[in-house]
N, C-alpha and C positions, 0 to 999 in steps of 0.2 A: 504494500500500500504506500501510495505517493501524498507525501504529507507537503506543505507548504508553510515554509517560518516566514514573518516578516521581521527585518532586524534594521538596529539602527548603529549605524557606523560612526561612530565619535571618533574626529581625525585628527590629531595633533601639527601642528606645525603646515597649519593651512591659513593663508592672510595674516599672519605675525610676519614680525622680523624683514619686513619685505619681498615674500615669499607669497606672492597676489596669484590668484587659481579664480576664472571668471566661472561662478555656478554650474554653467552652460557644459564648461569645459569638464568639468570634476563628475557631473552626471553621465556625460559622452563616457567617460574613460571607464565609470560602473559598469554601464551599457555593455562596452565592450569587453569585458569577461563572459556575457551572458547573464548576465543579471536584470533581472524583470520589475518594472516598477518602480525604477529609480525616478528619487524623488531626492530633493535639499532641504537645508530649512535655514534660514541666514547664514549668511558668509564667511563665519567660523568653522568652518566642515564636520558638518551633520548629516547625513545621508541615508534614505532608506532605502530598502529595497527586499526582494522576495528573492527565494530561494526554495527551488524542490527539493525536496532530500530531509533528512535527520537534523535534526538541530545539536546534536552531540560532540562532545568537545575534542576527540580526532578531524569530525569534518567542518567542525568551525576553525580549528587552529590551522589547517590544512587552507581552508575559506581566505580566513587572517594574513595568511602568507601570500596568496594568489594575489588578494587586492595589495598588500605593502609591497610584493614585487611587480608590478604594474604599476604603480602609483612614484614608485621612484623610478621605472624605469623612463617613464611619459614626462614628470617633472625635476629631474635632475637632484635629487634629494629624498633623505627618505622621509617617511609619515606615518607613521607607527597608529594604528587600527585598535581599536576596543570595541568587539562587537559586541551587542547583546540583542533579544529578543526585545519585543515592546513587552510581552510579560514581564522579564526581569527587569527594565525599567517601573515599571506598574508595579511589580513587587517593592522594590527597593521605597518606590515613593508610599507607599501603602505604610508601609512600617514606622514611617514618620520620624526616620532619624536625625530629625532636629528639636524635636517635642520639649518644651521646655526653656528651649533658646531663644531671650528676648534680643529682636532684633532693632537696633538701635542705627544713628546715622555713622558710628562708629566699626558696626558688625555687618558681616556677609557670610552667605553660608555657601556652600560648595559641595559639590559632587564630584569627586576624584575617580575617574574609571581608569582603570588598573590593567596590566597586562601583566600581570603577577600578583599574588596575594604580598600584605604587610608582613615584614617581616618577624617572627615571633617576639624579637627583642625591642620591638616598638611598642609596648606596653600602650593598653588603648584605658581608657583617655590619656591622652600626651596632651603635656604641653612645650612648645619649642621652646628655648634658651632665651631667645627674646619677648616669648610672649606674645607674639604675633598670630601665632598658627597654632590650633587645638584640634588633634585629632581625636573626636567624639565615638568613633567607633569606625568599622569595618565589616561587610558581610559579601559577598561573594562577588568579586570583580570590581567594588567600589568600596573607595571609604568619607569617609563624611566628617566635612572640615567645616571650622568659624576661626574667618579669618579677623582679626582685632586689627582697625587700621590704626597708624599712627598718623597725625594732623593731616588724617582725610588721604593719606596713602598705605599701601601695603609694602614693606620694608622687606622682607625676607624674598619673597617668591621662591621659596625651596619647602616642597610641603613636607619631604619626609627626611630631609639631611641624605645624609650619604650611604646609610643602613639601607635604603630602597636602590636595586639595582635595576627594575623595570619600567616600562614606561608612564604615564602618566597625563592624562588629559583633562581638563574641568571645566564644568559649566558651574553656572551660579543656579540653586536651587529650582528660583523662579522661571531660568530658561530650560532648567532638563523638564519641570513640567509642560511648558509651552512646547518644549521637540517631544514629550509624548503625547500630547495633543493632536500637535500634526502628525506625526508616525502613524496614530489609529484613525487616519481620516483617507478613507479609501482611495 
């Protein structure tokens, strides 16, 4: 039996740094793996798209690799991929891993999707050396940060120091809701 995942591709190193990918272009290049349904969702690289097959993590990691080697091979750099289901999206937000965190003009909360789990010696709740970065927890492919700006900036930009050796991508709470919003909009 032919099952059908829809997933949503959180892209790292897409329109930072100067490193500009026009929508247009970033869905074409989905496309052209054979992937059905490619869609974006603002200029950050968000990307959905379907898939026949098993949703299990040999033929995601396998998936993972097909799109990061296409994806540098097209744009000269690489772009490190964090799939997940719009379930586990939906899961993740369900669970309401910020419940409790009063959000102020000083706080931002964040969704880190992970290409490796946290390392065990990252003891959860952390809080970083400067007191910038609070990691509130961890559950399967993300972990869940409040970032404490200092006079209206974020000082650090390193969410897990140098204990974390995989990759890392984040949205802010508010927009991983709005990309599962559009994710589940046929």
């Amino acid at each position: 039996m032919t099952t059908t995942t829809t997933y949503i591709a959180f892209l790292r190193a897409i329109n930072v740094g100067g490193r500009t990918v026009r929508m247009e272009r970033l869905r074409a290049l989905f496309a052209e793996l054979g992937l059905t349904g490619v869609r974006s969702y603002i200029q950050s690289g968000n990307v959905f798209f379907t898939t026949d097959g098993p949703a299990g993590r040999p033929e995601r990691a396998a998936l993972t690799g097909r799109i990061e080697a296409h994806l540098e091979q097209a744009l000269g750099y690489p772009v490190p991929v964090m799939l997940r289901t719009v379930d586990e999206v939906a899961d993740l937000l369900a669970a309401e891993p910020f419940r409790g965190v009063e959000v102020t003009p000083d706080v931002r909360l964040l969704v880190a999707f992970l290409s490796e789990p946290l390392p065990a010696e990252l003891a959860r709740p952390h809080r970083s050396p400067k007191g910038d970065v609070e990691v509130l927890g961890a559950g399967p492919g993300a972990a869940y940060v409040v970032i404490h700006l200092r006079d209206g900036k974020w000082v650090g930009k390193d969410l897990f120091g140098k204990a974390y050796r995989g990759s890392v991508t984040s949205r802010f709470l508010h927009t991983t809701e709005k990309i599962l919003a559009a994710a589940r909009k046929a």
